[in-house]
N, C-alpha and C positions, 0 to 999 in steps of 0.2 A: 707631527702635530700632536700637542699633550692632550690628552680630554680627561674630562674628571665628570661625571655624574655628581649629580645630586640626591640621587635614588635612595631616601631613609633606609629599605631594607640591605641594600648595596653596601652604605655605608656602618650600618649596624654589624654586615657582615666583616667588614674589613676590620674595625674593633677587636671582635669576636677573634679573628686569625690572630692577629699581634698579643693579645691578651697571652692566648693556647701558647704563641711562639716561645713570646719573654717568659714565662711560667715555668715552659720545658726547659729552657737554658738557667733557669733560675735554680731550678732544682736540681739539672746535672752539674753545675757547679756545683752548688754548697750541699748539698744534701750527698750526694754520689761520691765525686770526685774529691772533693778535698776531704770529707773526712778517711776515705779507702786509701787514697793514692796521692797525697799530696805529697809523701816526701819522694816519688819515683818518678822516673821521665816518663812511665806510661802513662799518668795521671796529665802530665802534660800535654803529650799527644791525643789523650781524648779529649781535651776541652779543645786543642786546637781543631780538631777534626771537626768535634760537634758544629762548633761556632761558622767553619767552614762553611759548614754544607746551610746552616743558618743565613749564613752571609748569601751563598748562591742562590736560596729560594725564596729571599728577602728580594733579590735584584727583580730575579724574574719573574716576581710576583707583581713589583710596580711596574713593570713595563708590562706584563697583563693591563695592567687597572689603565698608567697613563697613553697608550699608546692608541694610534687610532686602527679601531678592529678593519677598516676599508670602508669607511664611508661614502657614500656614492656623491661626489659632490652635486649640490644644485647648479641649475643653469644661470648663466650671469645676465640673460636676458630673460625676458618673462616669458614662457609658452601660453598655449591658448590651449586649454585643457574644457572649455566652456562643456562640451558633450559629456563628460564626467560628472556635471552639478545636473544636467539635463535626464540622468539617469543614462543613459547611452552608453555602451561599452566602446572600449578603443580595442582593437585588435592586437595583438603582438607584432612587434614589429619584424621584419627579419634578421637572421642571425639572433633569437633567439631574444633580441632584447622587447623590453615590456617598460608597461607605464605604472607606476606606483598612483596610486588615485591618493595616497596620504601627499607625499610627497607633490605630487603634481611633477613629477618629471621623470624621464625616459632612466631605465637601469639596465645594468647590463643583466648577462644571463647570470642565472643561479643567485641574483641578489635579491634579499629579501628584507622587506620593513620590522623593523623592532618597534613596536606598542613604549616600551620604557625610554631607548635612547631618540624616539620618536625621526628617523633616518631609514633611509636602505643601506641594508651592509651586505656587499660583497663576500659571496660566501657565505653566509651564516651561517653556522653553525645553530648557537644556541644563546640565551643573556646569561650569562652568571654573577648570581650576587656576591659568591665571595670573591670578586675581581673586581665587582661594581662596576660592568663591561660586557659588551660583546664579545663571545669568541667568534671571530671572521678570519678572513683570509691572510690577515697582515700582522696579526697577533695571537693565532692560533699554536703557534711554537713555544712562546712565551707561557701560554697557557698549563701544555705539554710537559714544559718543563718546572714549573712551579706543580703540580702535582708530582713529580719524578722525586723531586727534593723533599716534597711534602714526606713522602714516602718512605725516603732517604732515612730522613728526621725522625720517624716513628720506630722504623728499625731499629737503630744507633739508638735511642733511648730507652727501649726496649731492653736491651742488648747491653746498657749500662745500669739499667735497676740490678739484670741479673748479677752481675759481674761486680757491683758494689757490696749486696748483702753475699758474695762469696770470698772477697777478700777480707772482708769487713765484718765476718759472726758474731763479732764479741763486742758488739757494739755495747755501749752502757744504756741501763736500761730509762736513764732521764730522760738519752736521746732519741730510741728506740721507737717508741712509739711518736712521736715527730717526723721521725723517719721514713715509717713505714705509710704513715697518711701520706705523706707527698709520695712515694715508690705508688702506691694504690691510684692515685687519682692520676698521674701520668702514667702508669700504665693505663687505664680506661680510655683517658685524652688519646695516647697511640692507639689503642685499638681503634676507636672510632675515626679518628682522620685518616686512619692505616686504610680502613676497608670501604672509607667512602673513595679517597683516591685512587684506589687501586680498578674500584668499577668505575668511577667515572675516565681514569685512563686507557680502559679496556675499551670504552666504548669509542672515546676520542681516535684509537688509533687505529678498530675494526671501520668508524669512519673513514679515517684518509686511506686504508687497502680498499677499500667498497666503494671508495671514490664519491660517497654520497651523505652529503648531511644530515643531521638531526630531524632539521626544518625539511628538510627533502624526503628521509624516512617519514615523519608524522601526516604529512601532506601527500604521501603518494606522487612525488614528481619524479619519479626513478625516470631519465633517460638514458637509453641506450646512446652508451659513450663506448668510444673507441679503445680499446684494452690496453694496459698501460703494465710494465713492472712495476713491481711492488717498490723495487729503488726508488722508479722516475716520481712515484705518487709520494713518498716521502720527503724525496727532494723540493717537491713542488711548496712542502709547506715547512721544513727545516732549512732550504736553501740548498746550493748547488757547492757550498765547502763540503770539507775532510766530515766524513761520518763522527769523528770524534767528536768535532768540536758542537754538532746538533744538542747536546745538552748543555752547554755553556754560555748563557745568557749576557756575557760580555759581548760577545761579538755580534756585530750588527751587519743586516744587510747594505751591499754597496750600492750608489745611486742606481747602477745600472740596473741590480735583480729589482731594487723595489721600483724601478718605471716601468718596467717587464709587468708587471703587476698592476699600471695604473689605466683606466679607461677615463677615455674624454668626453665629458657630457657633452 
C-alpha cells in the first residue's frame, strides 16, 4: 500500500534531496567528466557508474517515502475504549500487546504511535523527514539502503572532483574558475550528506544487532529478548534471500515473508 504524507517539513525535505542529487550528477557530467574524459571509455564508464548508483538510491529512496512503514491497521468494527476518555487505564494485554489511547485500538508488541503519521507503526524505529515516513518494520531496508547509496554517491563524487582536476591541470582559465565553484560546493554537499549518513547508518544498524529501537532506546523499554545471531537479526529486517542481494532495492519481498510479518487486529 503506497502512502505519501503530507508533512510540509517531510516534504521540503524531499526537494532538498533531489535538488543535492541532480546538482551532483549535473556537475559530474559537465564540469568533471566531459571536459577530462570525454574522448576515453573511462569517461564513460564513470558517468555510467555514477548515474548507476543515482538510479539505485533513487529506487530505494521512494520505496522509503511510498511504502507502508507497518501500520497497525484499525479494527473494522468499533471497540469500546469508553474507560480511556474516563481517565482510567486499560492494562496490557497479554502477549505483550497494548492499547494505543490515540488510536483507540489494540497494537501489537513493540508498536508504537507516530504524533506526524498520526498511526501505530509496528516497530518503529524513528519519523524521518527526508523520507517523509516512518522507518518501521516493513520499510526499514529501504531506508538502510538509501543511505548505503547515499554514501555510495558522495564517495564516487568525491573521488571524481579529485580525478578530474588530475587529468585535467591545464584547464583554461575562462573555465577555471567555473569549475572550481562547482568542484567546491559538491565537495562540501559530499561531506555533509557523507557524514550525516554514515551516523545515521551506524546507528540504524547498532539498532537491528541490539535488537532495539530508537523509540525503545529513548523510552527505556529494553526487554529482555531471547539472544539471536547477528545473521538471524539482519535477516529479520533485509529478508531471508542471498546476502547479496540486501542492498538491491529491486527486489521485493514475496507474499509469504511479508504476511510473516503481518498481525490481525
Amino acid at each position: 500500500m503506497a502512502v505519501f504524507r503530507s508533512d510540509p517539513c517531510g516534504i521540503i525535505c524531499i526537494i532538498i534531496t533531489y535538488s543535492a542529487v541532480f546538482y551532483a550528477d549535473y556537475v559530474v557530467i559537465w564540469h568533471l567528466v566531459i571536459p577530462a574524459m570525454s574522448n576515453t571509455l573511462w569517461g564513460t564508464f564513470c558517468v555510467i557508474l555514477f548515474n548507476l548508483i543515482v538510479f539505485l538510491m533513487t529506487v530505494s529512496h521512494m520505496r522509503a517515502v511510498l511504502s507502508d512503514p507497518g501500520i497497525v491497521p484499525l479494527p473494522k468494527n468499533g471497540l469500546d475504549f469508553s474507560d480511556l476518555h474516563a481517565g482510567r487505564t486499560i492494562p496490557n494485554t497479554k502477549d505483550g500487546w497494548s492499547v494505543c489511547n490515540k488510536c483507540e485500538t489494540y497494537r501489537p508488541p513493540r508498536a508504537h504511535h507516530c504524533r506526524i503519521c498520526r498511526r501505530c507503526i509496528r516497530k518503529m524505529d524513528h519519523h524521518c523527514p527526508w523520507i517523509n515516513n516512518c522507518v518501521g518494520e516493513l520499510n526499514q531496508k529501504y531506508f538502510i539502503q538509501f543511505l548505503f547509496y547515499v554514501g555510495m554517491a558522495s564517495c564516487y563524487a568525491t573521488t571524481m572532483v579529485v580525478t578530474s582536476w588530475v587529468m585535467d591541470p591545464n584547464v583554461t582559465s575562462t573555465y577555471k574558475h567555473t569549475k572550481l565553484i562547482h568542484s567546491v560546493i559538491l565537495i562540501v554537499e559530499c561531506v555533509l550528506f557523507g557524514m550525516f549518513v554514515i551516523a545515521i547508518g551506524c546507528d540504524q544498524i547498532s539498532s537491528i544487532l541490539g535488537d532495539e529501537t530508537l523509540v525503545e532506546q529513548v523510552k527505556k523499554e529494553g526487554i529482555r529478548r531471547e539472544k539471536r545471531s547477528m545473521y538471524s537479526l539482519l535477516q529479520e529486517v533485509f529478508g531471508r534471500g542471498h546476502p547479496l542481494g540486501w542492498l538491491c532495492p529491486l527486489f521485493t519481498e514475496t507474499s509469504k515473508e511479508r504476511s510473516s510479518k503481518q498481525y490481525i487486529v
